[in-house]
N, CA, C and O atoms as a CHARMM CRD file, in Angstrom:
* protein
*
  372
    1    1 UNK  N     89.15300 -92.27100  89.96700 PROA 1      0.00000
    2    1 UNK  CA    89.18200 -92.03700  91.40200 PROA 1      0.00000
    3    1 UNK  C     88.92300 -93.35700  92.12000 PROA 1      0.00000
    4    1 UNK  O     88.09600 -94.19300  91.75600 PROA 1      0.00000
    5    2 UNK  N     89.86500 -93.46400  93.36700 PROA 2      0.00000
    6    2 UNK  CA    89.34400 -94.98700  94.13100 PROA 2      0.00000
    7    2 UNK  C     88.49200 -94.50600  95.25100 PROA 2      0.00000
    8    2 UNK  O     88.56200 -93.29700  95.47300 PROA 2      0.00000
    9    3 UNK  N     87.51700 -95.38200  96.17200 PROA 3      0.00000
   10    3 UNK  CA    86.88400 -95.07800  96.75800 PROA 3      0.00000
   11    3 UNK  C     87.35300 -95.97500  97.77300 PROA 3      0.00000
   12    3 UNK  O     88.43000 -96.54000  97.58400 PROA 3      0.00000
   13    4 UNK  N     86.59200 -96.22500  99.00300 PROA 4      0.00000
   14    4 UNK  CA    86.62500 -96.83100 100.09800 PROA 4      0.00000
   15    4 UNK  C     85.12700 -96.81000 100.94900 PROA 4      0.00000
   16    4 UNK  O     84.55100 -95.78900 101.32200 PROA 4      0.00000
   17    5 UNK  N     84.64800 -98.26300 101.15400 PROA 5      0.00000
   18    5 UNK  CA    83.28900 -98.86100 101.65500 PROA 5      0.00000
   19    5 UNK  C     83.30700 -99.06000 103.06300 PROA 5      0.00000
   20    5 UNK  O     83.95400-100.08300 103.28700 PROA 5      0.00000
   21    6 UNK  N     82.85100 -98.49700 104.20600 PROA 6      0.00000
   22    6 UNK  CA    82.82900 -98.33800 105.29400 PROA 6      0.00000
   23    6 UNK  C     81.75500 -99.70200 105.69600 PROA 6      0.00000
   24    6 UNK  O     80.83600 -99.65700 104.87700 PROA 6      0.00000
   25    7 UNK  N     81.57500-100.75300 106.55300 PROA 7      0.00000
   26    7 UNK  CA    80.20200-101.15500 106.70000 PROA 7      0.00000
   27    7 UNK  C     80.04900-101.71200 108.22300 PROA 7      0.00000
   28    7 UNK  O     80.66200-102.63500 108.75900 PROA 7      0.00000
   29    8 UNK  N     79.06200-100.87800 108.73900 PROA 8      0.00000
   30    8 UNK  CA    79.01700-101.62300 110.45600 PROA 8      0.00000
   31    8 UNK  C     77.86100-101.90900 110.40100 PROA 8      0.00000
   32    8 UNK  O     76.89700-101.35500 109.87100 PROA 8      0.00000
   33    9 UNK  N     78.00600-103.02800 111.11100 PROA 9      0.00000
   34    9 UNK  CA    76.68800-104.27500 111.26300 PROA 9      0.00000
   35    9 UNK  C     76.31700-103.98200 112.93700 PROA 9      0.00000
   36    9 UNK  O     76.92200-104.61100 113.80600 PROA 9      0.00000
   37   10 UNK  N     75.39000-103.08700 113.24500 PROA 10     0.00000
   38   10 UNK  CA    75.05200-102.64600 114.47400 PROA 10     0.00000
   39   10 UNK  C     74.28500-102.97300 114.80200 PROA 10     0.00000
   40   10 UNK  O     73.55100-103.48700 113.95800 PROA 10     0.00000
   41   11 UNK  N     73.86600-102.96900 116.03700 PROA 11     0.00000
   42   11 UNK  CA    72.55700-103.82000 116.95200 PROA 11     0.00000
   43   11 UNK  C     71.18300-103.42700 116.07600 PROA 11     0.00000
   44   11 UNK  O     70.57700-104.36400 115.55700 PROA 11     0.00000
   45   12 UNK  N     70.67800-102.06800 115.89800 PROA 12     0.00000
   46   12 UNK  CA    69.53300-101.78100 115.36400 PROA 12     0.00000
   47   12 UNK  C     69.71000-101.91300 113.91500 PROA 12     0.00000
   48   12 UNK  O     68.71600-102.46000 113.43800 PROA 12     0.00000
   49   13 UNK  N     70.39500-101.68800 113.22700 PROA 13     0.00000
   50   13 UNK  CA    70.88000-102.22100 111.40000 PROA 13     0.00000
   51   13 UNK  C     72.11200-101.92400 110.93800 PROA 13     0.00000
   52   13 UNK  O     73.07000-101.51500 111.59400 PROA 13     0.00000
   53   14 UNK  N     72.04100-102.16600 109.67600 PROA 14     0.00000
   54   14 UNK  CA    73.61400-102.27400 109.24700 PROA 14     0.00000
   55   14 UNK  C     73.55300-100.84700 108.34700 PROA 14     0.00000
   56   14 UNK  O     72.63700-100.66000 107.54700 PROA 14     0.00000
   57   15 UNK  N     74.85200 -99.65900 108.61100 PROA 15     0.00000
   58   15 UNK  CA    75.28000 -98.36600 107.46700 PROA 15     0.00000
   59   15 UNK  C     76.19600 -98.69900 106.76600 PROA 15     0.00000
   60   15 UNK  O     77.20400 -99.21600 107.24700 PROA 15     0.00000
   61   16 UNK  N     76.05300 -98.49100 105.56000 PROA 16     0.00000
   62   16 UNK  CA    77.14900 -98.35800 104.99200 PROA 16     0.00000
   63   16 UNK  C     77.26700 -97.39400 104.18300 PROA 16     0.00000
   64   16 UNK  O     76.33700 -97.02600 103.46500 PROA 16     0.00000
   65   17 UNK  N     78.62000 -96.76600 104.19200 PROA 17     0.00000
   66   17 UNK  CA    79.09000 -95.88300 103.69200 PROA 17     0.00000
   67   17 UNK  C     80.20200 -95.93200 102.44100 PROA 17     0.00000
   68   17 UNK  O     81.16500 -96.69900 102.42300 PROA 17     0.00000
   69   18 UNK  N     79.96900 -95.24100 101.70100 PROA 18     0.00000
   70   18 UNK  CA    80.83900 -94.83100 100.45300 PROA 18     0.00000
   71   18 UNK  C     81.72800 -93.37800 100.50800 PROA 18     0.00000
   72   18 UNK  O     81.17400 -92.29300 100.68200 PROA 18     0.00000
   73   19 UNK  N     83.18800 -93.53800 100.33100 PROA 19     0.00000
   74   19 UNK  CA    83.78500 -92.71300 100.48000 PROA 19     0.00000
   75   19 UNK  C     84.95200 -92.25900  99.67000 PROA 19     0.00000
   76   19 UNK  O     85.94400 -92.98600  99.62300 PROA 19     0.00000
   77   20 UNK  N     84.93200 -91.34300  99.15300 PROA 20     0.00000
   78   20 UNK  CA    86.19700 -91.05100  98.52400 PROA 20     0.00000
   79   20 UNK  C     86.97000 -91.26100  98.80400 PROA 20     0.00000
   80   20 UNK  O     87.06700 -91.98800  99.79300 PROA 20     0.00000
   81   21 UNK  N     88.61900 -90.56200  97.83700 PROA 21     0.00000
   82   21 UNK  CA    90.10000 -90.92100  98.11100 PROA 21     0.00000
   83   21 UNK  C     89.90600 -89.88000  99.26400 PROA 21     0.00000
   84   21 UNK  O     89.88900 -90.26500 100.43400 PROA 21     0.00000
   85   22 UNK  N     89.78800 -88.80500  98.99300 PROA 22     0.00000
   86   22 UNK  CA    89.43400 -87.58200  99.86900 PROA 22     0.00000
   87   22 UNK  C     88.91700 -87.55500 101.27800 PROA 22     0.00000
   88   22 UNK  O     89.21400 -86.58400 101.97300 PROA 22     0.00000
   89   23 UNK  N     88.11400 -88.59600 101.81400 PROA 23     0.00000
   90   23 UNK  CA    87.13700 -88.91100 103.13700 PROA 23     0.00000
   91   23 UNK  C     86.09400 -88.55900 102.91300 PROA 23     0.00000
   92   23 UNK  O     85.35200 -88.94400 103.81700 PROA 23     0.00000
   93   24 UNK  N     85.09400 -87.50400 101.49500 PROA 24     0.00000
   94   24 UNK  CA    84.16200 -87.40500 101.58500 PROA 24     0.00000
   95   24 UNK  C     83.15400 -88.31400 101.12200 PROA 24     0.00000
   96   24 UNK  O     83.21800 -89.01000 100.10800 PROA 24     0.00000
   97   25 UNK  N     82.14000 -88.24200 102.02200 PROA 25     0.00000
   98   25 UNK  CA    80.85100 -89.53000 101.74100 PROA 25     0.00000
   99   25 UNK  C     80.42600 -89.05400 100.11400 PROA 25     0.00000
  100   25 UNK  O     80.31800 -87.90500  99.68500 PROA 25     0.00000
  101   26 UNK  N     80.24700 -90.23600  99.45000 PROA 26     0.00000
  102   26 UNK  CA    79.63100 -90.26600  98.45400 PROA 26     0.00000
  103   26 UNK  C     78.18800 -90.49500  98.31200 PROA 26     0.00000
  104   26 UNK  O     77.38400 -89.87100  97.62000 PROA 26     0.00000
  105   27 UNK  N     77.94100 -91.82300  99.33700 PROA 27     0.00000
  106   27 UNK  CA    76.62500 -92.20000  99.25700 PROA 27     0.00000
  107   27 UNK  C     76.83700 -93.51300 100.87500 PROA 27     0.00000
  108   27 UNK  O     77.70200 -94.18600 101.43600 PROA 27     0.00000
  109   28 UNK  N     75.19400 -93.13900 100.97300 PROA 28     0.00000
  110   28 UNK  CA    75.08200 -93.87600 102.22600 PROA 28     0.00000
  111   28 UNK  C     73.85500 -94.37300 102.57900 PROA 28     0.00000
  112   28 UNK  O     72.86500 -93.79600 102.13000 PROA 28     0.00000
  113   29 UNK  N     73.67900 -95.57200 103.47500 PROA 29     0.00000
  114   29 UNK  CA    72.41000 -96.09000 103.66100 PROA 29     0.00000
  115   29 UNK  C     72.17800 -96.94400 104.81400 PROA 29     0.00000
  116   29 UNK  O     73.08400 -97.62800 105.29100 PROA 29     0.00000
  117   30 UNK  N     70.93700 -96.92900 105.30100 PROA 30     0.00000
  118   30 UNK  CA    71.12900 -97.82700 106.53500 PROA 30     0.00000
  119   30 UNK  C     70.39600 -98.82500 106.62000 PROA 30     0.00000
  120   30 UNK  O     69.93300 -98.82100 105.48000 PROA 30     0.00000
  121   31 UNK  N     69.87400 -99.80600 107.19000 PROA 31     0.00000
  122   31 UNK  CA    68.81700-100.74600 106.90300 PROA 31     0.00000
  123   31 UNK  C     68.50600-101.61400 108.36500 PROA 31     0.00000
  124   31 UNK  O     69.28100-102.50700 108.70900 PROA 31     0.00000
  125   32 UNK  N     67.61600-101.35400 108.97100 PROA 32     0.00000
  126   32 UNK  CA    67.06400-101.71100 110.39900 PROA 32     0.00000
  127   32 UNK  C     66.59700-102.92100 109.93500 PROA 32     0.00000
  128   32 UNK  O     66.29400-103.35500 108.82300 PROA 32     0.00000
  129   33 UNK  N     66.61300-103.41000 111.17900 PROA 33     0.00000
  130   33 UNK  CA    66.20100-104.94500 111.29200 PROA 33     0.00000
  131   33 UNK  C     65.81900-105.00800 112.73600 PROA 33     0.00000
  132   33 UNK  O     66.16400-104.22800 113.62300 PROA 33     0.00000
  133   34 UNK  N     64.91200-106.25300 112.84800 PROA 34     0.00000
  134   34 UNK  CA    64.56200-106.22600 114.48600 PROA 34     0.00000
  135   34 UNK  C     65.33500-106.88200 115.44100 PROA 34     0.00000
  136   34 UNK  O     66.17200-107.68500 115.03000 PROA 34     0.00000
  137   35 UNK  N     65.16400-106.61700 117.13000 PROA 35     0.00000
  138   35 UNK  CA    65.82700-107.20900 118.00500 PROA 35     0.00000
  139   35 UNK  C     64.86100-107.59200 118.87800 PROA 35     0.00000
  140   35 UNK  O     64.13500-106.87500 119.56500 PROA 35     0.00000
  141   36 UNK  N     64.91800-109.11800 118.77800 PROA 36     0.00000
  142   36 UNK  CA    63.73600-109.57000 119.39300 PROA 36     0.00000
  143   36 UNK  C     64.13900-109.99700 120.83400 PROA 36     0.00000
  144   36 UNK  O     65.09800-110.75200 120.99800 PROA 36     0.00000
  145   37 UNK  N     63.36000-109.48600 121.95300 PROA 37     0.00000
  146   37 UNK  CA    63.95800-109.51500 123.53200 PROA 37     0.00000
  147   37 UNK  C     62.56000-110.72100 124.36100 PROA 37     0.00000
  148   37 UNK  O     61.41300-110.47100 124.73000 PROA 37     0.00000
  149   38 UNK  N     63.08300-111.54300 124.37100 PROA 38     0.00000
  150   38 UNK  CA    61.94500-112.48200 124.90600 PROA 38     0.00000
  151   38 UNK  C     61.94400-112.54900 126.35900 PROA 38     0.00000
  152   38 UNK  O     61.44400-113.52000 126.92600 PROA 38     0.00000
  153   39 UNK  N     62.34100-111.82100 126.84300 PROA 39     0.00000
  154   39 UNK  CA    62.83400-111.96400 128.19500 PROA 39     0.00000
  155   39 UNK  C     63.64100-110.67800 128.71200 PROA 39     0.00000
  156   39 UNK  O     64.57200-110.28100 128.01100 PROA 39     0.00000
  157   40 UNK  N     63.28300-109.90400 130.08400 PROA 40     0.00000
  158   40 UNK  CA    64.15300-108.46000 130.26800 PROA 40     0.00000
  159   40 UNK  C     65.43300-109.24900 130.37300 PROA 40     0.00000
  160   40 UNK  O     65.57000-110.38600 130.82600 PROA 40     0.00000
  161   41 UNK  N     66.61800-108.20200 129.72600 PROA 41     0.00000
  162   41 UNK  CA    67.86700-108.64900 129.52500 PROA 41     0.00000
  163   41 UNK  C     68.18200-109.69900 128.48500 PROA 41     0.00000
  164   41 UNK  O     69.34300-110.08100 128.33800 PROA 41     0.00000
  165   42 UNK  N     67.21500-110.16600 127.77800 PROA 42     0.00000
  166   42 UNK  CA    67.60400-111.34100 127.01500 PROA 42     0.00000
  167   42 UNK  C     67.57900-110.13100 125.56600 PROA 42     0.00000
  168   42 UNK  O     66.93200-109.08500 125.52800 PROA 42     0.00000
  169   43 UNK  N     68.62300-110.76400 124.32600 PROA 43     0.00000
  170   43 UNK  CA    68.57300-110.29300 122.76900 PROA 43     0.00000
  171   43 UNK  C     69.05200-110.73100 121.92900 PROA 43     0.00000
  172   43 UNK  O     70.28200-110.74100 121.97700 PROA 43     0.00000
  173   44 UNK  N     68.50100-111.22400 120.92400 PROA 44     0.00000
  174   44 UNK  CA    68.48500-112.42700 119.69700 PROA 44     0.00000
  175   44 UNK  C     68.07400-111.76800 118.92900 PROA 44     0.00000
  176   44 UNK  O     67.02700-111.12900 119.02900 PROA 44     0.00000
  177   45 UNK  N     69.00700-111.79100 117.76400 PROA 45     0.00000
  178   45 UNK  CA    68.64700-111.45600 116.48100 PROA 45     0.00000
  179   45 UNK  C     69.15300-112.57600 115.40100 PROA 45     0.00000
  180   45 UNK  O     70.10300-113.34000 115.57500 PROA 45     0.00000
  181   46 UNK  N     68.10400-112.48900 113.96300 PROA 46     0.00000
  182   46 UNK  CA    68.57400-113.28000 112.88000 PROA 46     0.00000
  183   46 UNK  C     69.30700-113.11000 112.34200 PROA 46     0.00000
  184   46 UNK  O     69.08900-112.26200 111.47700 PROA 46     0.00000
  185   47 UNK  N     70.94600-113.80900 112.37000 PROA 47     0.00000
  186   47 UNK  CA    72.27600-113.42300 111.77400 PROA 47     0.00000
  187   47 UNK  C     72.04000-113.23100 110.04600 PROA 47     0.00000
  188   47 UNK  O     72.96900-112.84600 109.33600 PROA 47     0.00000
  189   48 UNK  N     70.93300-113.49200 109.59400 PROA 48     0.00000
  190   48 UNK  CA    70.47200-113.78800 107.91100 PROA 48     0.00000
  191   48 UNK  C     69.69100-112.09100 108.07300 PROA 48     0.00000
  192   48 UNK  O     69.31500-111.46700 107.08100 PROA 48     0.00000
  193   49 UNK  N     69.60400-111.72700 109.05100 PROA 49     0.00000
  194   49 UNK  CA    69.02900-109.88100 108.89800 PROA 49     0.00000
  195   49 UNK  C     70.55500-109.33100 108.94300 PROA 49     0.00000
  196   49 UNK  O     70.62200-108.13700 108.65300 PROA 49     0.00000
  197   50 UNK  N     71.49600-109.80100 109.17300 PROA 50     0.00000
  198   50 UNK  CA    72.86500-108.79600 109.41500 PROA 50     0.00000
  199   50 UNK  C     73.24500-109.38500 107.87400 PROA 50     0.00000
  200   50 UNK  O     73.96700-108.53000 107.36000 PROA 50     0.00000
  201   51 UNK  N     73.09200-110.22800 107.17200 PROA 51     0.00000
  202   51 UNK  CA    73.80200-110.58200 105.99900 PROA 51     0.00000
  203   51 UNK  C     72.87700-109.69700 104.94100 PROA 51     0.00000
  204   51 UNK  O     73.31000-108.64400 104.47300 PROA 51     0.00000
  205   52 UNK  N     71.74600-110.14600 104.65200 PROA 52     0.00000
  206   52 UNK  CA    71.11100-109.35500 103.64400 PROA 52     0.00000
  207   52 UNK  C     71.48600-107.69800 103.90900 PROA 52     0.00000
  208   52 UNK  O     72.08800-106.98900 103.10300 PROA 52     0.00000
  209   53 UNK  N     71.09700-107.37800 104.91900 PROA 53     0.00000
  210   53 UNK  CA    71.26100-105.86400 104.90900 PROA 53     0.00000
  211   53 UNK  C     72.86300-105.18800 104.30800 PROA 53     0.00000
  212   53 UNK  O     73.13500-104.27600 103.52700 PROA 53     0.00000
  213   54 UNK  N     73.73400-106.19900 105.15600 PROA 54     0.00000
  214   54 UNK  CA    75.15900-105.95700 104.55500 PROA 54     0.00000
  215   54 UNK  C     75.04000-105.77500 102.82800 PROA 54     0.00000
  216   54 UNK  O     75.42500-104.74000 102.28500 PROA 54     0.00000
  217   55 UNK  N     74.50800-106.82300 102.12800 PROA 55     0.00000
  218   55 UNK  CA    74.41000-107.25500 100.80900 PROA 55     0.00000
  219   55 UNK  C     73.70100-105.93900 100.34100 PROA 55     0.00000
  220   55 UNK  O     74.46600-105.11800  99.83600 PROA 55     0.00000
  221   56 UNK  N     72.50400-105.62000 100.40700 PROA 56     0.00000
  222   56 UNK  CA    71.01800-104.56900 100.08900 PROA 56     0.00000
  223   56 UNK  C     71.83000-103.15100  99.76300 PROA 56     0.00000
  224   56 UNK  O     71.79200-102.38800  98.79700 PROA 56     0.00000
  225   57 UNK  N     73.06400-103.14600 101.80500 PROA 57     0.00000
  226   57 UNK  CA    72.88200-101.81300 101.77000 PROA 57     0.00000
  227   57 UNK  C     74.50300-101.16100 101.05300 PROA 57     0.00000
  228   57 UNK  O     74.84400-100.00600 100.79800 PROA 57     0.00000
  229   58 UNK  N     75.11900-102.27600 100.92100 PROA 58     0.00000
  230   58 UNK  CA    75.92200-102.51800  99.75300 PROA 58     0.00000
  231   58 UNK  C     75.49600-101.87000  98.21800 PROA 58     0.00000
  232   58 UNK  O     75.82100-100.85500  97.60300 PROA 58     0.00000
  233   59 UNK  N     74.66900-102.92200  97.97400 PROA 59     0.00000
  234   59 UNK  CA    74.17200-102.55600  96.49000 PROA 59     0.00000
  235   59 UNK  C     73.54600-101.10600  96.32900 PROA 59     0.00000
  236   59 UNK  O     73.82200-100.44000  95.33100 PROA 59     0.00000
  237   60 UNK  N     72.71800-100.62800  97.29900 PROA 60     0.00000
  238   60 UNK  CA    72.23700 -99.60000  97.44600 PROA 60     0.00000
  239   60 UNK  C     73.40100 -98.12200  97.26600 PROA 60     0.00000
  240   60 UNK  O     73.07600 -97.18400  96.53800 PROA 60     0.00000
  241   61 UNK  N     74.83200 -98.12500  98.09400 PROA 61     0.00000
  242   61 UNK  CA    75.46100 -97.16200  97.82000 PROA 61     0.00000
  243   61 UNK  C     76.04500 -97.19700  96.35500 PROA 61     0.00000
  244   61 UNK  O     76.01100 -96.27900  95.53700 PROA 61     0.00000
  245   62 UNK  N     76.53200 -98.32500  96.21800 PROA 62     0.00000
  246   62 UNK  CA    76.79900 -98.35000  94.80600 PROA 62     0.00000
  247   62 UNK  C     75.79800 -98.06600  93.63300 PROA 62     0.00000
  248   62 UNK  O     76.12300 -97.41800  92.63800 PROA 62     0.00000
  249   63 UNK  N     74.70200 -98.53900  93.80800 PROA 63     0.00000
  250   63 UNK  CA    73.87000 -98.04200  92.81600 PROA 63     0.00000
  251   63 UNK  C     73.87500 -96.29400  92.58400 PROA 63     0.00000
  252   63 UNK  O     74.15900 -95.66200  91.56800 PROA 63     0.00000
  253   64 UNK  N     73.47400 -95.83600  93.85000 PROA 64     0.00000
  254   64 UNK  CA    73.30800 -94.20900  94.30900 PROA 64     0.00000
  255   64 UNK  C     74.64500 -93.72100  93.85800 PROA 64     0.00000
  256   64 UNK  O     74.76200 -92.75800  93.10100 PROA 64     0.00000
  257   65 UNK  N     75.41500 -94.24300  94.22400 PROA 65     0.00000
  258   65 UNK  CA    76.82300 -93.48400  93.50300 PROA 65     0.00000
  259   65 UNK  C     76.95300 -93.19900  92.01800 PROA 65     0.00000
  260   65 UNK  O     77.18000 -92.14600  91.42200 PROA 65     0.00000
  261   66 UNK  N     76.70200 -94.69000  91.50300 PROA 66     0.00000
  262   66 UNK  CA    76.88400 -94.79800  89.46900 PROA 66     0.00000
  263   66 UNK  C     78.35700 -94.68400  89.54200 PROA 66     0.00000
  264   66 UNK  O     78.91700 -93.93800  88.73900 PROA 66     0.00000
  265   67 UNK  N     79.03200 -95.32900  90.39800 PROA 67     0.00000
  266   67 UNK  CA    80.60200 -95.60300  90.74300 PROA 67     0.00000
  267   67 UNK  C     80.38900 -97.06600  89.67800 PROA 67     0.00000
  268   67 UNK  O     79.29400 -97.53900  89.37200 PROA 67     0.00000
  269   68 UNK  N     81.52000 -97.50700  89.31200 PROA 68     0.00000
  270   68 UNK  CA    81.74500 -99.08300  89.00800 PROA 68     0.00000
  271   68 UNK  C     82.55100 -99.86300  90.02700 PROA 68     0.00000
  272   68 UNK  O     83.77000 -99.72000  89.92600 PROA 68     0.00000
  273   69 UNK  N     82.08400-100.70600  91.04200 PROA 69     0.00000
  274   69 UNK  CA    82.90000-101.30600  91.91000 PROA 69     0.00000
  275   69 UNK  C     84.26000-101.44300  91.83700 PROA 69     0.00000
  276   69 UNK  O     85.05100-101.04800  92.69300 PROA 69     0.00000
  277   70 UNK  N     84.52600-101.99100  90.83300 PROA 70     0.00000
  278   70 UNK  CA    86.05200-102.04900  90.72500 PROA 70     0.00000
  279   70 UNK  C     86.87300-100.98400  91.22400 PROA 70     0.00000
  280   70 UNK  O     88.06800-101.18900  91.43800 PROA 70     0.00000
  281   71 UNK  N     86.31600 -99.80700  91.44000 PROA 71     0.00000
  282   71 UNK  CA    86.83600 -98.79800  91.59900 PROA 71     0.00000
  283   71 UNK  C     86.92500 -98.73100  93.06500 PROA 71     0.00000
  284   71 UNK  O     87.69700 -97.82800  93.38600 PROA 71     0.00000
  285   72 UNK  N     86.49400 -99.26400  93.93600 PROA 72     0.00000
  286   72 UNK  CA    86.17100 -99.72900  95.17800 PROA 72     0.00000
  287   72 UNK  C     87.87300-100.55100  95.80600 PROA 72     0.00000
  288   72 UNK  O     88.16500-101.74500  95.86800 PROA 72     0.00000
  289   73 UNK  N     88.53800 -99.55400  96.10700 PROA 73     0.00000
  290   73 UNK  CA    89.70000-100.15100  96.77200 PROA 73     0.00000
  291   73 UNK  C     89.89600-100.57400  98.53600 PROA 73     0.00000
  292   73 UNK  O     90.94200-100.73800  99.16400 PROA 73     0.00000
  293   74 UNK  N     88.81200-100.64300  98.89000 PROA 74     0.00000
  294   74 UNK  CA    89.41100-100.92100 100.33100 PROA 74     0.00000
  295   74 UNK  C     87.19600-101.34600 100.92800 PROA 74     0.00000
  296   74 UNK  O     86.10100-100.79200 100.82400 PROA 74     0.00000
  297   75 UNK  N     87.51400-102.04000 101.23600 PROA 75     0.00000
  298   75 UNK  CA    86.45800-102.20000 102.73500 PROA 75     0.00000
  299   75 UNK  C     86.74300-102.44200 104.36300 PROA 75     0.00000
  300   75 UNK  O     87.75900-103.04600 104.70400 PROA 75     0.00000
  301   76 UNK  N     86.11300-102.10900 105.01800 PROA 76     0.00000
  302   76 UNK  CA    86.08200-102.11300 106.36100 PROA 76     0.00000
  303   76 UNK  C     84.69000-102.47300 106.83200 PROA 76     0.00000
  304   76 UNK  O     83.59800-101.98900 106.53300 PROA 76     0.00000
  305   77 UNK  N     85.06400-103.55700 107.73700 PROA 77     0.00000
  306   77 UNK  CA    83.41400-103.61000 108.27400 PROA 77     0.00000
  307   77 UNK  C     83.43900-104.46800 109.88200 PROA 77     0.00000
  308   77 UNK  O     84.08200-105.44000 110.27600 PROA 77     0.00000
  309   78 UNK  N     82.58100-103.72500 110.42900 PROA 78     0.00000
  310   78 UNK  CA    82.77700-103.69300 112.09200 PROA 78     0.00000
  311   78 UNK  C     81.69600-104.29100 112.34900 PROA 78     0.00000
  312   78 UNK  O     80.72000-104.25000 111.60100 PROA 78     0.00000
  313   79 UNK  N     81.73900-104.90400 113.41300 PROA 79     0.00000
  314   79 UNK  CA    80.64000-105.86600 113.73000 PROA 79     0.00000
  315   79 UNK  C     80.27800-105.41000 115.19000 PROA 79     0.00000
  316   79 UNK  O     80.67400-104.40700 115.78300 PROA 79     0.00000
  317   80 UNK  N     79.27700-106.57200 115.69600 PROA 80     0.00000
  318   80 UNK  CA    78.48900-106.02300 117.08900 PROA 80     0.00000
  319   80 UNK  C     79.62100-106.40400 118.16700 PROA 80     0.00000
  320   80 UNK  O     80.38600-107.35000 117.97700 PROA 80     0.00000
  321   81 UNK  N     79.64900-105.88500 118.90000 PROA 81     0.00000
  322   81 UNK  CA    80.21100-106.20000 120.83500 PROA 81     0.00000
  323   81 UNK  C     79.61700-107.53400 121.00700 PROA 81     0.00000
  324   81 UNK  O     78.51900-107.80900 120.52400 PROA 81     0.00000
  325   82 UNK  N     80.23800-108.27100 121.60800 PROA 82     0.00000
  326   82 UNK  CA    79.52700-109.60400 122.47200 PROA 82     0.00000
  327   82 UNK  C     78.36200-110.39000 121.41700 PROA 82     0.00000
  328   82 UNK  O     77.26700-110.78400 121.82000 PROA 82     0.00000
  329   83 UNK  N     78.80100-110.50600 120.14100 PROA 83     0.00000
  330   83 UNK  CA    77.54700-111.21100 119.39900 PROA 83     0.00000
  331   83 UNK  C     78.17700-112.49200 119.71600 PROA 83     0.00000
  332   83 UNK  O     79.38000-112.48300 119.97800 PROA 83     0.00000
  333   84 UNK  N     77.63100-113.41600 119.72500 PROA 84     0.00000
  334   84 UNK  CA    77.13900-114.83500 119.57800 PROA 84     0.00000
  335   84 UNK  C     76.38200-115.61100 118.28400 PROA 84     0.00000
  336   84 UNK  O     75.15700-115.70900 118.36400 PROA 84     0.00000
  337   85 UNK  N     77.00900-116.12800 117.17600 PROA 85     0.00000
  338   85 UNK  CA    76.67200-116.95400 116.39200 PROA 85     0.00000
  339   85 UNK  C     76.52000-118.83900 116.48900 PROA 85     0.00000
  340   85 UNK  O     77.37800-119.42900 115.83300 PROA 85     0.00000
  341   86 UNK  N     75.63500-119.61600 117.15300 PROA 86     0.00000
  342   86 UNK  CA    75.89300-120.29100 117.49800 PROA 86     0.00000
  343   86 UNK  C     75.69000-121.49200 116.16900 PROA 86     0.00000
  344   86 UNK  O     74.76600-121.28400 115.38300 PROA 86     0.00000
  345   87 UNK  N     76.22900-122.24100 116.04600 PROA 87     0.00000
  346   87 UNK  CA    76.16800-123.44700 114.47000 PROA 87     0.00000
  347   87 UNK  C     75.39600-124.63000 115.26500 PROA 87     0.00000
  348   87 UNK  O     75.35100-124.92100 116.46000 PROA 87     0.00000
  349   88 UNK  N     74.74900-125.24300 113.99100 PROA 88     0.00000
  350   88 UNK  CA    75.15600-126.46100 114.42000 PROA 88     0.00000
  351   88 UNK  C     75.59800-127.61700 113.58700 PROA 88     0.00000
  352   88 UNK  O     76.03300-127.29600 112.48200 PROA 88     0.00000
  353   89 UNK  N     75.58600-128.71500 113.83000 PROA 89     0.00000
  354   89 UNK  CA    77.24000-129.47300 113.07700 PROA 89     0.00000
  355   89 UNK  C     77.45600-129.56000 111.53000 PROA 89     0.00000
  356   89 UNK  O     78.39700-130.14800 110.99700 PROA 89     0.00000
  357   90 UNK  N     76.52500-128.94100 110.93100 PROA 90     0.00000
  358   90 UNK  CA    76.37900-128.87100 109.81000 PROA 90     0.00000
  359   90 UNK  C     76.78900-127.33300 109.13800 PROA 90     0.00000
  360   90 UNK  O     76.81300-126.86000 108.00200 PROA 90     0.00000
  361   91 UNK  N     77.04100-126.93100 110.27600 PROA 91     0.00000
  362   91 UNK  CA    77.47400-124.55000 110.08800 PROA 91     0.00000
  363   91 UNK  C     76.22600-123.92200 109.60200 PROA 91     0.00000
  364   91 UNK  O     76.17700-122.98000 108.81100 PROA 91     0.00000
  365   92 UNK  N     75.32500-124.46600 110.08900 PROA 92     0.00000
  366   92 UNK  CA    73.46900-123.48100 109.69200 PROA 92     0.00000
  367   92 UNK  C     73.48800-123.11200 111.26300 PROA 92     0.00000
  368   92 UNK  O     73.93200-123.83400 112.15500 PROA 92     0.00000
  369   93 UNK  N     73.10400-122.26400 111.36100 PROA 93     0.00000
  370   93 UNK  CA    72.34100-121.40100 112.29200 PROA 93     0.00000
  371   93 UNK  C     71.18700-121.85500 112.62700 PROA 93     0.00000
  372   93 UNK  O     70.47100-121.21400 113.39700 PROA 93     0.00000
């Protein structure tokens, strides 16, 4: 059977989902992270909390499944509205 990995990286944490050929969820997980507001209207978060969680909550459906990745034919993954990653000249954050 092939599956398909859903993953949105959302303001409060990142879900990801595991899904059959079928559309049904196999396995799923979410993983919060903080949004730090230093200021009303101001919001900054650590782009290294949207990567690990991606990674964690990754490993996490797959583990919960006992799927073998390979079997994993398709990902999708949606990101925030209006994020801002800013570099600097070296591409570190």
């Amino acid at each position: 059977m092939r599956y398909l990995l859903g993953v949105d990286l959302g303001t409060s944490g990142t879900k990801t989902v595991l899904f059959d050929e079928k559309g049904a969820t196999v396995a799923s997980k979410t993983i919060e992270y903080p949004l730090i507001q230093p200021k009303n209207g101001w919001a900054e978060q650590d782009p290294e909390c949207w990567y690990h969680a991606a990674i964690d909550s990754i490993k996490a459906v797959l583990e919960e499944s006992k799927i073998d990745s390979s079997d994993v034919s398709g990902l999708a993954i949606a990101g925030q509205m209006h994020g801002l990653v800013m570099l600097d000249e070296k591409g570190k954050v």
